[in-house]
Structures are given as structure tokens and as C-alpha cells.
PASEBA-1860 file (N, C-alpha, C; in nm, 3 decimals):
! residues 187
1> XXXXXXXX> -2.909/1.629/-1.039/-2.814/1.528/-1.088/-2.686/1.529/-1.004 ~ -2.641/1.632/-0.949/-2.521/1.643/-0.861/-2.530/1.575/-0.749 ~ -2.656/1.623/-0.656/-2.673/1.504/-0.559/-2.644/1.397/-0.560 ~ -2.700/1.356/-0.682/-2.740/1.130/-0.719/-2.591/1.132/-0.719 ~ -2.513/1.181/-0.790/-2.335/1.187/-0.806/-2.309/1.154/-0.662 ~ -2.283/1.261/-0.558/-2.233/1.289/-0.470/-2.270/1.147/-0.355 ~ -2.409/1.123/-0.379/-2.460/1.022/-0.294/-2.411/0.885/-0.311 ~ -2.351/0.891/-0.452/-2.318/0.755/-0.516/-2.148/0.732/-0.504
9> XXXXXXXX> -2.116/0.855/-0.477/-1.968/0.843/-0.449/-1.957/0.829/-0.298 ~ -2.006/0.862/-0.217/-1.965/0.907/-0.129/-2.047/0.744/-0.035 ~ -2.036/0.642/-0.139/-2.169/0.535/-0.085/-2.088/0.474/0.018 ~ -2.083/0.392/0.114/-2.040/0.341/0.189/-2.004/0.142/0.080 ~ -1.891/0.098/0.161/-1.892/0.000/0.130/-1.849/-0.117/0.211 ~ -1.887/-0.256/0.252/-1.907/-0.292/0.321/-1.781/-0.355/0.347 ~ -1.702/-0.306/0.471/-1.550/-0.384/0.444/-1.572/-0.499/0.597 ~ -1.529/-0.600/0.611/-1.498/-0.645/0.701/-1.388/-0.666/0.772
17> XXXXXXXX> -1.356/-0.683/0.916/-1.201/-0.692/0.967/-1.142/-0.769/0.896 ~ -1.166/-0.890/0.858/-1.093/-1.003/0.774/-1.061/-0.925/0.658 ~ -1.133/-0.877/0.564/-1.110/-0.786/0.469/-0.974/-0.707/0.474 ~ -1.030/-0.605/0.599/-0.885/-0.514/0.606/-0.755/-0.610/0.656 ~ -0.792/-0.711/0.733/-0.663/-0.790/0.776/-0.595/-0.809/0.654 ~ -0.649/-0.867/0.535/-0.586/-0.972/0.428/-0.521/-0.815/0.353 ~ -0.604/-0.683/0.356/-0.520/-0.615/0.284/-0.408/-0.510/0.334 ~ -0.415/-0.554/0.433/-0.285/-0.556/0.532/-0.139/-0.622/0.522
25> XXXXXXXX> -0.213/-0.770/0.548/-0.131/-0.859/0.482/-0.034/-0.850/0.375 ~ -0.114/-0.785/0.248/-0.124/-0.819/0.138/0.013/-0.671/0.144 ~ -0.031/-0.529/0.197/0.071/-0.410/0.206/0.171/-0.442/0.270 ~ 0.196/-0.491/0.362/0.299/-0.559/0.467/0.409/-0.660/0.370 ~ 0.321/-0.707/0.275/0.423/-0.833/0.189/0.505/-0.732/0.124 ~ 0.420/-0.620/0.042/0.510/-0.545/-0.084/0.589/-0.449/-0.005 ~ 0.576/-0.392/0.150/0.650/-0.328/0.241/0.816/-0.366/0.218 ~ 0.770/-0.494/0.322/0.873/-0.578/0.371/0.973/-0.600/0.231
33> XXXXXXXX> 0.942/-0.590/0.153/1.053/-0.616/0.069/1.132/-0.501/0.021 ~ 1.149/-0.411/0.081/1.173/-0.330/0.026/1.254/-0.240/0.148 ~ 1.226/-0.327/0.286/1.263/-0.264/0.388/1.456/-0.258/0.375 ~ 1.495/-0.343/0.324/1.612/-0.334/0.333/1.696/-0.238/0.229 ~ 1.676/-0.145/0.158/1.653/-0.056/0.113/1.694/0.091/0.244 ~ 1.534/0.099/0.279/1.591/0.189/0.403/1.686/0.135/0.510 ~ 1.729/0.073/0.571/1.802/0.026/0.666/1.947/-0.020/0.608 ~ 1.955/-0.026/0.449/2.082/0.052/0.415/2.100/0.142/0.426
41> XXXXXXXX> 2.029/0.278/0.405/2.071/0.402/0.412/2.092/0.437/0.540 ~ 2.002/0.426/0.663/1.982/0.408/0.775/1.941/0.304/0.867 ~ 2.100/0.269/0.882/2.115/0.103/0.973/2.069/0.118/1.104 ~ 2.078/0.215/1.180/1.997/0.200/1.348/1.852/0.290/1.319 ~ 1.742/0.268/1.254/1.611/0.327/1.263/1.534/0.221/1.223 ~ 1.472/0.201/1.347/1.374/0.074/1.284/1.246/0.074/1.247 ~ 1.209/0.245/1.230/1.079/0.281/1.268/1.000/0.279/1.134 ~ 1.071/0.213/1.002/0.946/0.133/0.864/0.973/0.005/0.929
49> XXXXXXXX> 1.043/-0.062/0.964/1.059/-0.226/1.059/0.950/-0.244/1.138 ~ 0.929/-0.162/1.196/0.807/-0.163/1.331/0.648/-0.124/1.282 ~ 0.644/-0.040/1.149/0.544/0.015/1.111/0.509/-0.114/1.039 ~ 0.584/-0.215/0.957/0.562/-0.347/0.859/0.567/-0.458/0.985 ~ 0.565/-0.425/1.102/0.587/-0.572/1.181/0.405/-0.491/1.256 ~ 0.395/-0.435/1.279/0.199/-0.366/1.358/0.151/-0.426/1.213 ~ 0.155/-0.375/1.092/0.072/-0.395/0.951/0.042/-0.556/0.955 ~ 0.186/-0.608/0.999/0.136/-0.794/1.021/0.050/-0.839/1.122
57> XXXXXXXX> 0.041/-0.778/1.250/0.057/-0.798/1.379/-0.116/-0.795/1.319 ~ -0.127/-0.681/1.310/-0.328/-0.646/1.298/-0.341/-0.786/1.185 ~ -0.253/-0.807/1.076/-0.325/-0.887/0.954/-0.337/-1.011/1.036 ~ -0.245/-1.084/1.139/-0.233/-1.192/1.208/-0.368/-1.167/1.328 ~ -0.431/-1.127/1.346/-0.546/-1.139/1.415/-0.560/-0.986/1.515 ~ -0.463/-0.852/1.583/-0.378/-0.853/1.623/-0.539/-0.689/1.595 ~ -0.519/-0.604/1.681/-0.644/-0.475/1.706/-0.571/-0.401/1.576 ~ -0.675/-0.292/1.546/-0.643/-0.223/1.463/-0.656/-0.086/1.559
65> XXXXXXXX> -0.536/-0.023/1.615/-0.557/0.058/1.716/-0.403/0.161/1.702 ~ -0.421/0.208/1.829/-0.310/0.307/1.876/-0.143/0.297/1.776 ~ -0.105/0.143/1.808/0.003/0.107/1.729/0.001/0.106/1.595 ~ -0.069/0.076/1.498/-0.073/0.106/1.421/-0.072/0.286/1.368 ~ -0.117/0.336/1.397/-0.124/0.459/1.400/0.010/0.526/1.412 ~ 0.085/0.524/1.533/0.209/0.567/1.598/0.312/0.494/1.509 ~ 0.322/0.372/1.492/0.454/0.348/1.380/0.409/0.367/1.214 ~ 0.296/0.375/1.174/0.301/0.442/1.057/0.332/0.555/1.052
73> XXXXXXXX> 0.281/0.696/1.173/0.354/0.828/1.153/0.477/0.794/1.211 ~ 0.594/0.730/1.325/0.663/0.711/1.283/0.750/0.704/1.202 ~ 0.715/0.615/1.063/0.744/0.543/0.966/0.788/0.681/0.882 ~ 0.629/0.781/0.854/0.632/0.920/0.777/0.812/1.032/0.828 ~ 0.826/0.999/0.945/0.919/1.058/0.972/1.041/1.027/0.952 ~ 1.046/0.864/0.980/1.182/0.846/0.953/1.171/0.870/0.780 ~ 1.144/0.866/0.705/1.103/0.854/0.550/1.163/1.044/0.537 ~ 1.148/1.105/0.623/1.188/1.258/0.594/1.348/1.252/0.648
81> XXXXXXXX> 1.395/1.173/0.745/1.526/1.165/0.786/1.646/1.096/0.711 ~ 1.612/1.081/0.571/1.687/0.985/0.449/1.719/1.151/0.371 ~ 1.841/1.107/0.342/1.887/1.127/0.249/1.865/1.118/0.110 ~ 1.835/0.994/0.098/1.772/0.860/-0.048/1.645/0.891/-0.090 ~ 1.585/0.910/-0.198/1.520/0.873/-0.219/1.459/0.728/-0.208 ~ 1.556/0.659/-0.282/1.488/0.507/-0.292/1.477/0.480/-0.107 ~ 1.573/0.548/-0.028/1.494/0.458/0.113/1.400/0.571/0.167 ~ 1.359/0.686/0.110/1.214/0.792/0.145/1.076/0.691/0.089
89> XXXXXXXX> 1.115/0.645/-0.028/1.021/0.556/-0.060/0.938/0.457/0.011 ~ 1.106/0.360/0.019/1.071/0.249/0.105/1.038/0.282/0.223 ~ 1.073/0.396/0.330/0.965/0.394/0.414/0.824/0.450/0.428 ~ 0.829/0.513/0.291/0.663/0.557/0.247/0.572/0.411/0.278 ~ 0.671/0.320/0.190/0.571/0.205/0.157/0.546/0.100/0.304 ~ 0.652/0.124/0.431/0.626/0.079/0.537/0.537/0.166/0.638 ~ 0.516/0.320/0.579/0.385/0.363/0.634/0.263/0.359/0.615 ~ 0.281/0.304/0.444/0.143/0.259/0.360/0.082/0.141/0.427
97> XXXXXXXX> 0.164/0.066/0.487/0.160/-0.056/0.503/0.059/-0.058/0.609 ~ 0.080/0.007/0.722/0.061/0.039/0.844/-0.065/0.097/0.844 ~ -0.084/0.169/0.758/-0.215/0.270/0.750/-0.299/0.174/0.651 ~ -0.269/0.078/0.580/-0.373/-0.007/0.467/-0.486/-0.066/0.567 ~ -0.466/-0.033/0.730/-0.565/-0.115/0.820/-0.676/0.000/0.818 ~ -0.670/0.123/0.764/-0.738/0.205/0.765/-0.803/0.312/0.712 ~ -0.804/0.110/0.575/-0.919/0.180/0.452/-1.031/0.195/0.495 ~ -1.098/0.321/0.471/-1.228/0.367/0.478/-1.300/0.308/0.364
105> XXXXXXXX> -1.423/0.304/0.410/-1.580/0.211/0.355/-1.636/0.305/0.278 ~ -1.559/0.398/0.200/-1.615/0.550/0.109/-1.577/0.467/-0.035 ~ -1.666/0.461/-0.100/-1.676/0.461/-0.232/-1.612/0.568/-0.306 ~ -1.410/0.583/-0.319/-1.383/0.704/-0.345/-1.250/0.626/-0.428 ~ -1.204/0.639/-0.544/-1.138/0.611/-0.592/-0.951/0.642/-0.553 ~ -1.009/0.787/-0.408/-0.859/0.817/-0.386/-0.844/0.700/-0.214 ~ -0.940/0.585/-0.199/-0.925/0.511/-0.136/-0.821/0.375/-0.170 ~ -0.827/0.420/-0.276/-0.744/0.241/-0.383/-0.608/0.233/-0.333
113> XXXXXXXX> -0.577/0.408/-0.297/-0.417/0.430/-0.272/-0.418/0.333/-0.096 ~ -0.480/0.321/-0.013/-0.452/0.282/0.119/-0.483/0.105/0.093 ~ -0.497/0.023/-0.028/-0.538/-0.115/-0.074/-0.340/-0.100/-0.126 ~ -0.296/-0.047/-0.203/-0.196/-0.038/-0.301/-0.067/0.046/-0.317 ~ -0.113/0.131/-0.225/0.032/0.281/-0.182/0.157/0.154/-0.162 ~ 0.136/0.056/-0.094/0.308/0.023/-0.054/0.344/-0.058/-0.160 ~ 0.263/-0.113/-0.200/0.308/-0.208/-0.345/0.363/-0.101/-0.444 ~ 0.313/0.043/-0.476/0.402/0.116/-0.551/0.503/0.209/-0.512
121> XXXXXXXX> 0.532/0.223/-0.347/0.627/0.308/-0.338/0.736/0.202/-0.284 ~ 0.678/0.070/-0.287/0.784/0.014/-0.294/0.815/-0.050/-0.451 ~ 0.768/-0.021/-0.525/0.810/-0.092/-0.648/0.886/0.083/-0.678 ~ 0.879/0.199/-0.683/0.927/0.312/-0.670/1.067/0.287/-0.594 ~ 1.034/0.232/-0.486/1.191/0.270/-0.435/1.288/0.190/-0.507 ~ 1.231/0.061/-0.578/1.316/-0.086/-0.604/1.380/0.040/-0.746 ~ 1.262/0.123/-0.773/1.320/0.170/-0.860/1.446/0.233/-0.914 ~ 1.443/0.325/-0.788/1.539/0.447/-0.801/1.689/0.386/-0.761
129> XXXXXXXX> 1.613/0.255/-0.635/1.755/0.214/-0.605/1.873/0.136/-0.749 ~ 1.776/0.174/-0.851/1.832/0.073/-0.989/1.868/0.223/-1.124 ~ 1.870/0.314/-1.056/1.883/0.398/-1.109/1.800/0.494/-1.202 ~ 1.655/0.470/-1.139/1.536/0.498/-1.131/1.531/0.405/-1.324 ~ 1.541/0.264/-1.333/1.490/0.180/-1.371/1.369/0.137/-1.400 ~ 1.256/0.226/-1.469/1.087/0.153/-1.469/1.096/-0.024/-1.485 ~ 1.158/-0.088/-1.572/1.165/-0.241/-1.529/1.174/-0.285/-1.469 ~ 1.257/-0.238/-1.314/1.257/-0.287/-1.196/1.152/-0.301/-1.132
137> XXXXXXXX> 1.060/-0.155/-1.150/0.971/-0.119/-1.097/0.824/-0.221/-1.115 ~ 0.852/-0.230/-1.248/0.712/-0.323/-1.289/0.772/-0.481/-1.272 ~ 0.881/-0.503/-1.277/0.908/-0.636/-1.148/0.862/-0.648/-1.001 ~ 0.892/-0.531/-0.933/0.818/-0.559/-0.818/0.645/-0.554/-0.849 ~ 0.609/-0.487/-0.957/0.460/-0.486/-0.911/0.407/-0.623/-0.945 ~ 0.483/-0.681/-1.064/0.444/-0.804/-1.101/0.484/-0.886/-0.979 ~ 0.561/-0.876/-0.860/0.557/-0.950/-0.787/0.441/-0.944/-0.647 ~ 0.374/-0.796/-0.642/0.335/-0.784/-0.567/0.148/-0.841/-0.630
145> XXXXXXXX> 0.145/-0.833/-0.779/0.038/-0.908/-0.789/0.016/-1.107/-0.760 ~ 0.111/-1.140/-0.777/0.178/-1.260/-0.744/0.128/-1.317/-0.582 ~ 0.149/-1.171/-0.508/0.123/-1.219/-0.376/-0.046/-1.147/-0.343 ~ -0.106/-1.113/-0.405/-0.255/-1.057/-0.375/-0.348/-1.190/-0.389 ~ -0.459/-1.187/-0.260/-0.508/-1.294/-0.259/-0.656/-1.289/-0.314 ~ -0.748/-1.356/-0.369/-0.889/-1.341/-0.421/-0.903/-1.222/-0.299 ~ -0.927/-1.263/-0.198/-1.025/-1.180/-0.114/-0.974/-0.974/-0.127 ~ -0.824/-0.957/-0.160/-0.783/-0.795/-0.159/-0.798/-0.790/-0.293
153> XXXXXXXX> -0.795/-0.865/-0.407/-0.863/-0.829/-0.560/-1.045/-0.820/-0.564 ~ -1.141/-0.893/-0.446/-1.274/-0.842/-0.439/-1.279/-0.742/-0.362 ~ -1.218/-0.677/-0.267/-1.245/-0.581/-0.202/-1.114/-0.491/-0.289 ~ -1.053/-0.457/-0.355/-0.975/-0.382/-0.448/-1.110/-0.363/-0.545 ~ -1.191/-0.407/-0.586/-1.277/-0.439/-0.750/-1.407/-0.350/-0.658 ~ -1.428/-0.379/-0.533/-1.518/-0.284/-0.453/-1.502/-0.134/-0.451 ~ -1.432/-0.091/-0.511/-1.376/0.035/-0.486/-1.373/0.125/-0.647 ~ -1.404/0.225/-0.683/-1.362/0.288/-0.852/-1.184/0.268/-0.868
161> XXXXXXXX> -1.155/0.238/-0.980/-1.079/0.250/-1.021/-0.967/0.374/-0.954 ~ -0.793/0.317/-0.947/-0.753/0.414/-0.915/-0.700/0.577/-0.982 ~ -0.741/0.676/-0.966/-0.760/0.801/-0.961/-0.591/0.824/-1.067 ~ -0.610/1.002/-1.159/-0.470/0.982/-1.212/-0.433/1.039/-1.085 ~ -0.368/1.153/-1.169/-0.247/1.244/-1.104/-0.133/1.164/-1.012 ~ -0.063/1.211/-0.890/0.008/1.117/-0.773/0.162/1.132/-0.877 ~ 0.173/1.187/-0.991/0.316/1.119/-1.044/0.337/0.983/-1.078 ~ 0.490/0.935/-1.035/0.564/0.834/-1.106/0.454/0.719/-1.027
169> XXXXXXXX> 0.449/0.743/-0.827/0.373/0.644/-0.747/0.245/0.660/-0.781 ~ 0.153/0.761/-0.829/0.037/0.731/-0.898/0.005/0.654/-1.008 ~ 0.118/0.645/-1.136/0.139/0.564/-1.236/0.172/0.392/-1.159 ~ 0.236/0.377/-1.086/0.249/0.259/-1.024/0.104/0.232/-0.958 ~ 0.062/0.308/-0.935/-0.056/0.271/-0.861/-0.182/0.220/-0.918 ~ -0.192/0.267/-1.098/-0.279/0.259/-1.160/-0.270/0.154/-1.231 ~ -0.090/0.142/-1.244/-0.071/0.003/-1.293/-0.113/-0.123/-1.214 ~ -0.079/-0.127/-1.100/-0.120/-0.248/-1.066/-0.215/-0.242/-0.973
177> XXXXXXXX> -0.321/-0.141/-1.014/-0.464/-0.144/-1.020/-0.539/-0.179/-1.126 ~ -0.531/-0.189/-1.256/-0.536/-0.249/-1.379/-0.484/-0.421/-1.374 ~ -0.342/-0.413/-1.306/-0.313/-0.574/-1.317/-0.398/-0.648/-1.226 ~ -0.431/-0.578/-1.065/-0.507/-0.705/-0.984/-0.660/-0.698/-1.077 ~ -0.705/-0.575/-1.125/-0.827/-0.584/-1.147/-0.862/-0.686/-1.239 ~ -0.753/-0.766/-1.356/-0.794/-0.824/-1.437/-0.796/-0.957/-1.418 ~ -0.719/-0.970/-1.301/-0.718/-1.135/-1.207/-0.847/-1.203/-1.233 ~ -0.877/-1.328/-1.291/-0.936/-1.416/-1.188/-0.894/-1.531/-1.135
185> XXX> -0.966/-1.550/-1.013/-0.943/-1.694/-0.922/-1.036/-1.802/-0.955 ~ -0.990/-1.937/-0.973/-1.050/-2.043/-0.968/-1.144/-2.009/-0.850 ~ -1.307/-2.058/-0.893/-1.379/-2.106/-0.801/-1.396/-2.222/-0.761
END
């Protein structure tokens, strides 16, 4: 019985470039809003700017390669060079962004986080910057479901449900893994 488990988790799932583009797209939208956040705290580092401008670049037609890679760790670093929380966040969520081109095809529920990480560490940062505010927080997520398109709610619904633990950004994460999941789109 462990096997059939293991085989069934571990199933592959069928993503396409368009796929990862749109949920690129889709991390890049809840990024970007949030960028100004870090670049208050730190006005000359552009390196969540550059990590949310590759996350577009690949969603706009654009390789999923080297650059991406280099300004999302980037991104991880400047995110350690804050002071802030709320702008450690926001450049979490411009490295999420960056790395959402490189969801894996694993049937693994701790995959949901690379569909959804920037939509909650940026609804996290909107947070803290409000005095760690949860209403703020579930404003941005309600905005970031707002901007999810059919195609990152079928390939989000491709995937198990997201996973607990993670804390306050795991709770964001589950939330509006619950909100896209209950979407539907006109056919």
C-alpha cells in the first residue's frame, strides 16, 4: 500500500510552457504590487524589480533560463539586506515570482507554494506594512484572486491542495488556495 501512495504522489503532471507562462504572469501581478514596499526601505536595490521584470519577460513569451534563476536568488538576498520585515517579504514575493517559472510536474502539494508563494508574501508584506493587519492581508489576496486567470486556477486544481504548516505565509497560502480553488469560469 505504501508504494501505490508514493507512486501516486510522486505522479507527474502535465504542465505546459503556456501553463507556466500564465502562472508567472499571474506571480509577477501579486509581486509587482508590493514592490514598492521594498524600494521604500531600500531605494537603490533593484534586485525584487529585476526578479518581477525576468517573471514577466518568460510570462511575455521570453526562455525560462539562466535569468530567471540569477534575479530570483538575487531577489533571496536582497530580501536578507532589509531591515523590514514588510520589505523581507516583499522581496520574498519578487523571488516567488521569478521562481513560479519553475513549477515542477510532481504531484506534491508542497508544489502549490511556487503557483501562490508571491500572492502571500506579498499579501504578508501589505500586511506588516499596516501593522501586521490580517485585513490588509486578505485584501491583497482578494485582489490577487481577482487577477488569476481560468488557465492558473486549472493548473492550480492540478495539483493537491496546499500543505499546512509555513506559518502566517502558509495560512495565506492556504487561503487563497481555497479561494482560487472555488472559482468558476464561464464556458
Amino acid at each position: 500500500m505504501e508504494d501505490e501512495t508514493m507512486t501516486v504522489e510522486m505522479s507527474e503532471i502535465v504542465l505546459s510552457k503556456q501553463d507556466l507562462r500564465e502562472v508567472a504572469a499571474f506571480a509577477a501581478t501579486c509581486a509587482e504590487a508590493v514592490l514598492n514596499i521594498f524600494e521604500a526601505d531600500q531605494p537603490g536595490d533593484s534586485r525584487p524589480r529585476d526578479a518581477v521584470s525576468a517573471a514577466w519577460e518568460f510570462a511575455r513569451g521570453g526562455e525560462r533560463g539562466k535569468s530567471l534563476r540569477d534575479t530570483a536568488s538575487a531577489a533571496l538576498k536582497a530580501a536578507k539586506s532589509t531591515d523590514s520585515a514588510a520589505a523581507r517579504e516583499a522581496a520574498w514575493a519578487a523571488m516567488s515570482a521569478a521562481g513560479s517559472a519553475y513549477l515542477h510536474p510532481l504531484a506534491k502539494a508542497t508544489q502549490v507554494k511556487h503557483i501562490l508563494g508571491a500572492g502571500a508574501y506579498a499579501a504578508r508584506a501589505a500586511e506588516l506594512l499596516a501593522g501586521d493587519d490580517r485585513s490588509v492581508g486578505a485584501g491583497h489576496l482578494e485582489q490577487a484572486v481577482h487577477h488569476a486567470t481560468p488557465v492558473v486556477v486549472d493548473v492550480l486544481k492540478r495539483f493537491p491542495a496546499a500543505p499546512s504548516g509555513g506559518g502566517r505565509v502558509g495560512e495565506l497560502i492556504r487561503m487563497l488556495d481555497a479561494a482560487l480553488r472555488s472559482l468558476t469560469f464561464p464556458e
